[in-house]
N, C-alpha and C positions, 0 to 999 in steps of 0.2 A: 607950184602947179600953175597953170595955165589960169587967168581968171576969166569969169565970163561965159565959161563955159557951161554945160548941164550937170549936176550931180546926181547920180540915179541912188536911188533910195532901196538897198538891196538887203533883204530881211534875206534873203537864198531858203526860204522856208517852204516849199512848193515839196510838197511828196507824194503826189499822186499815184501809186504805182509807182512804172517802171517809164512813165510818162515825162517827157525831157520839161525841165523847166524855162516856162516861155519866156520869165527875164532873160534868162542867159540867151536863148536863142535871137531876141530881139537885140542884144548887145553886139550878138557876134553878124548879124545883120547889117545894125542901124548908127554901131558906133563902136568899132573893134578895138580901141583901145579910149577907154572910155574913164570919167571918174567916179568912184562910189562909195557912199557909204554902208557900213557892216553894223552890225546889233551891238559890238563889244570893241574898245580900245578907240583910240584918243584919233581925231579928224578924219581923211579922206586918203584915199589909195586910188593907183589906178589899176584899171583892169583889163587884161590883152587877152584878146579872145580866139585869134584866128593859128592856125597852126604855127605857120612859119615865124610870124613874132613870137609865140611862146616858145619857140625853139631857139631862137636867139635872146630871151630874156634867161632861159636855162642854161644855157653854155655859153654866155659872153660874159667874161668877168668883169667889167664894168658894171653889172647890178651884182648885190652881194647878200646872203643869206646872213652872211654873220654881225651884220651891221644893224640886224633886227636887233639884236640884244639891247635891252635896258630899255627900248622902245613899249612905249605902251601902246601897241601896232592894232592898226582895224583886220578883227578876227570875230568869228562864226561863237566860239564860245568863251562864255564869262573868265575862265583861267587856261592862260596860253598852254596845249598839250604838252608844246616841247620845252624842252630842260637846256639849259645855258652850253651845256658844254655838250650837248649833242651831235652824233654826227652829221643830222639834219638841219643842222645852223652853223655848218664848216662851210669854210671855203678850199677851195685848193691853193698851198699844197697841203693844208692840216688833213682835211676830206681825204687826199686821197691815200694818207698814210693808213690813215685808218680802213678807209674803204681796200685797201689790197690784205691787211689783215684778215677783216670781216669775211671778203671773197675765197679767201682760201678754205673757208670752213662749207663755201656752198659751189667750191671746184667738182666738178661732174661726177668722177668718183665719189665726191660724200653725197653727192644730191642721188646717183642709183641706191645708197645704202637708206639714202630716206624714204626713197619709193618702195622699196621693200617693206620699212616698217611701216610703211603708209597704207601698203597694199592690205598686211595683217591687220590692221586695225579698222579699215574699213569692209574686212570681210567679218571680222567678228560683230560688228558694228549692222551689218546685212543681216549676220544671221540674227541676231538680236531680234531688228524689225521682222525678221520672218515667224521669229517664236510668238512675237506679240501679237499677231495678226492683221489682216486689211479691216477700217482702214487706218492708218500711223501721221504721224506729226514728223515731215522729212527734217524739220527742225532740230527737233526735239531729238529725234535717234538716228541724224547721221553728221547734218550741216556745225552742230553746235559742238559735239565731243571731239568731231575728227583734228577739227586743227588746234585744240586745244591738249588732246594730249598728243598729238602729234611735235609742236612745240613743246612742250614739256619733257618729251624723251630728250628731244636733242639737249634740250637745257639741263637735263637732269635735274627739275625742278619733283623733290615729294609730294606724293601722291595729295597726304592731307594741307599742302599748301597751297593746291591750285584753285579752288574752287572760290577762296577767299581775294587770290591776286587778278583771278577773272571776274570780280567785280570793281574791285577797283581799278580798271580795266575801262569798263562800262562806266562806271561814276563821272570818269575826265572825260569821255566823247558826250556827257550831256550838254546839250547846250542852252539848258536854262536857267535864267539869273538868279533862280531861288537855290540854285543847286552847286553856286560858286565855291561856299566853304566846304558842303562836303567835295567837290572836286581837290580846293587844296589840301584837306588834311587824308586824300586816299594818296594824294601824287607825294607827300609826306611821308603815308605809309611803307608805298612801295618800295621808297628811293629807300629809307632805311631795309627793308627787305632786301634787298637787292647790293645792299653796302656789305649788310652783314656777310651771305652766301658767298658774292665775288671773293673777300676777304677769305672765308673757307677754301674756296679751291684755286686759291692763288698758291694757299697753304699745302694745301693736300689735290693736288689737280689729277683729274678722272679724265676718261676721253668723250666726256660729253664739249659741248660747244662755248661752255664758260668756261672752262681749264682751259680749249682752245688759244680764245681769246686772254685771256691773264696771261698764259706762255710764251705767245705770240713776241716774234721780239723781230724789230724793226732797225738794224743795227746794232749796235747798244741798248737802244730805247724800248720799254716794255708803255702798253698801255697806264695811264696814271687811274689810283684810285678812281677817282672820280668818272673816268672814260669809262671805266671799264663795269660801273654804277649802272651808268646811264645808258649803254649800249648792251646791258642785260635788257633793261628795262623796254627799251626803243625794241629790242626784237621780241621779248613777252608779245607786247601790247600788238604790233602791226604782225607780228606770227599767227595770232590767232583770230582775233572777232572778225579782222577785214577778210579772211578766207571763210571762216563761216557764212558773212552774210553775201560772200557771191557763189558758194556752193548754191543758197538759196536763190540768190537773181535768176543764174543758169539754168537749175530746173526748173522753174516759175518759167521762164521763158522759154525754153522745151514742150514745156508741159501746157502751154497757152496756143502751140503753133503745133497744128498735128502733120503739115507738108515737111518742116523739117526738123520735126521728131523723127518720124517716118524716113526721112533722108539718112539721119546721124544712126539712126537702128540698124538700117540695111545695109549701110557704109561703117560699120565700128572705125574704121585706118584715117574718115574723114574728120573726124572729134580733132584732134590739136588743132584742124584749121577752122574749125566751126565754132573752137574755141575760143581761138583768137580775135572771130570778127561778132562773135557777141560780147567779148571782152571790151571792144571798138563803141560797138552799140550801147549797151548797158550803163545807164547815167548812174555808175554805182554810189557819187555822195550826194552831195548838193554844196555846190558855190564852190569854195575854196579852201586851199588849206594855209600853209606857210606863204609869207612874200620875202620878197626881195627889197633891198634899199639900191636904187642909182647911183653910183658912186659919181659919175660925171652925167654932162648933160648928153642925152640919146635921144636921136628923133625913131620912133617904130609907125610904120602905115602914116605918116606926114604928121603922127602929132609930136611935138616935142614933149618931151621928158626929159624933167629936172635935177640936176644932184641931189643930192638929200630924199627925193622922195618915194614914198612906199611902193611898192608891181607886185599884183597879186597878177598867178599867168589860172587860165582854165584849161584844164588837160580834157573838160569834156566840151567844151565846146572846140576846141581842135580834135577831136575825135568826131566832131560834126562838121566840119567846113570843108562847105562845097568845090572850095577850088582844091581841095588835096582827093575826097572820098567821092565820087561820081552817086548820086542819089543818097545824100550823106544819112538820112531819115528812115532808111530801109536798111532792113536786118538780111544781108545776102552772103550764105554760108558760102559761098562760092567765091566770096571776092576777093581779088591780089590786089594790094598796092601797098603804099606805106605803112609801116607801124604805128599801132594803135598809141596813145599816149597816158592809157589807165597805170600804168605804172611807173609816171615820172617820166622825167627825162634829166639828158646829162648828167651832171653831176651828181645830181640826188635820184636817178634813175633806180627803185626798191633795188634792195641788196638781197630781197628773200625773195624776188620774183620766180625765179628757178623753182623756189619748194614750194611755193602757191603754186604753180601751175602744175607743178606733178601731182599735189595735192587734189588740185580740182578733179585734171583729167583721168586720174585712178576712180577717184569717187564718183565721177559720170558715168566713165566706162563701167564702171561695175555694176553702178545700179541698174543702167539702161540692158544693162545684158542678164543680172540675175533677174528684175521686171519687168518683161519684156510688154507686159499687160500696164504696168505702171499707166497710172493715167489722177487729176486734180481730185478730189474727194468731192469737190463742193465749186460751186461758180466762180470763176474768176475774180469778178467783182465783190465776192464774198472775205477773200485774203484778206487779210490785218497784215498791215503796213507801218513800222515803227512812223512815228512822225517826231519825235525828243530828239532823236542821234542826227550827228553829220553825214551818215551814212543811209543810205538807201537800202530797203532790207523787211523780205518777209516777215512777221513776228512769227507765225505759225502757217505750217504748209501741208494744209491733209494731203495723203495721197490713198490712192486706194488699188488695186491689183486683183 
């Protein structure tokens, strides 16, 4: 790396609400590809903040996910989330063998038959809140179940096994250093969970979305134990809690804005694009997640980047810069332009995005039209806001009707 330079001292710990975090914002400012350091793992990274360079640090093969390995890399929490042989530490072409496997299980056809059962469970899920009466925890009886057994049908994971794997779940996105061992011995757990089951329906395969995958055969080639481990695992974990806690962003942010509640009520058809650009808006983690290694030397925005060294890219400060998003700070259900970058990009572009978004926009739609009274229980300022998770996210969300 470059010496001489400033190193910014990046805790990424800002959870104010839904309120963007002003390091990042000053980065992506004052010094868009810039060096910093993280809470956890060995020196300094750099950090690319503006659209157009995170899009060329994501699809140029010259920086490489897989060269993280073995790396004791600058990250957000005490023990790395992802698993060695992950597909979110492929490169292409291993990535993409995999990723056309994965894809064929969330091809358009399977993703209407998920909307379907998506749709049942979130209407059972309504009636539910209807029985218990005003006013309810939107958390608690819709944001939290829905995508949790929703992922669980496809996987065909049982009933009495889920409640146990969605905490250890929860345990690996803590990001505090008292909470390292239990983090390794859940990511322990589940990987043996996940050994075992694979092994089951490699054996005996159903038409849930593991039997999928272990059948799956890519010439000759079948996923290896191990792949097929940890790409259980990878779709558990990012299937469920990250759609929960932006069910809750979404209505939190609805539900704060009564000009375009009031818009998305009276227009039901405008939701997927009002969707899309609170999806744009919504600073859903904080800082960062996986980086990259340079494999040769790169210059991005005039600064040089060196072989060997670590690129963390920010997908929410490219969903804020001003030269891609015209008043990048304002939430405008109206607005056309580029795609948002809350789900990735390139190569590692979420492979479940399809069923998150069907996911969301069934469970909006529906609530906003069976409550049409829906409106915050208690003061905005009042919300409880995790502040332990990497993730941005109501803890509890009264509402009342």
């Amino acid at each position: 790396m470059e010496s001489g330079s400033k190193v910014w001292n990046c805790p990424f710990d800002y959870a104010e609400a839904l309120e963007f975090d002003p390091t990042l914002k000053r980065l992506l400012t004052e010094e868009p590809v810039a060096r910093i350091k993280l809470p956890y793992g060995e020196g300094e990274a750099w950090l690319v903040t503006r659209y157009d360079d995170v899009r060329t640090v994501t699809t140029d093969r010259r920086f490489s996910r897989h060269a993280v390995i073995g790396h004791d890399f600058p990250r957000m929490t005490p023990e790395p989330i992802v698993q060695d042989e992950a597909i979110n530490v492929m490169d292409p072409p291993a990535s993409s063998r995999l990723r056309s496997l994965v894809s064929k299980a969330f091809a358009p056809r399977q993703v209407e038959r998920m909307r379907a059962r998506t749709q049942r469970v979130v209407d059972e899920l309504l009636d539910e809140m209807e029985r218990h009466g005003s006013p309810a925890d939107l958390m608690e009886s819709l944001a939290s179940p829905l995508p949790l057994t929703t992922i669980c049908e496809v996987l065909d994971i049982p009933e009495a096994d889920r409640a146990q794997l969605r905490a250890h779940a929860r345990t690996m996105m803590d990001v505090g250093l008292d909470n390292k061992d239990n983090a390794v011995r859940a990511k322990a757990e589940m990987r043996a969970y996940f050994a075992t089951l694979t092994a089951q329906r490699r054996q005996n395969p159903g038409d849930d979305l593991i039997s999928a995958l272990a059948t799956a055969r890519d010439g000759d080639e079948l996923l290896d134990e191990r792949e097929l481990t940890v790409m259980a695992m990878v779709l558990l974990i990012t299937g469920q809690d990250t759609t929960t806690y932006e069910i809750g962003n979404l209505a939190y942010t609805l539900l704060t804005r009564p000009a375009e509640l009031e818009r998305v009520r009276s227009n039901p058809e405008t939701l997927p694009q009002a969707m899309e650009e609170m999806l744009r808006f919504i600073p859903f983690r904080k800082g960062v997640g996986i980086p990259r290694v340079a494999l040769e030397d790169v210059e991005l925005s005039g600064v040089q980047i060196r072989a060997g060294d670590i690129v963390h890219v920010s997908y929410l400060t490219a969903n804020r810069d001003a030269a891609k998003f015209e008043r990048p700070d304002e939430l405008d259900l109206e607005r056309q332009g580029p795609s948002h970058m809350t789900f990735g990009w390139g190569g590692h572009h979420c492979l479940g995005a399809p069923l998150a978004v069907t996911e969301l926009e069934v469970a909006l739609s529906a609530l906003l039209e069976r409550f049409p009274e829906l409106r915050l229980a208690k003061p905005a300022d009042e919300v409880p806001w995790n502040k332990t998770s990497i993730w941005r996210y109501p803890v509890e969300l009264p509402v009342s009707w």
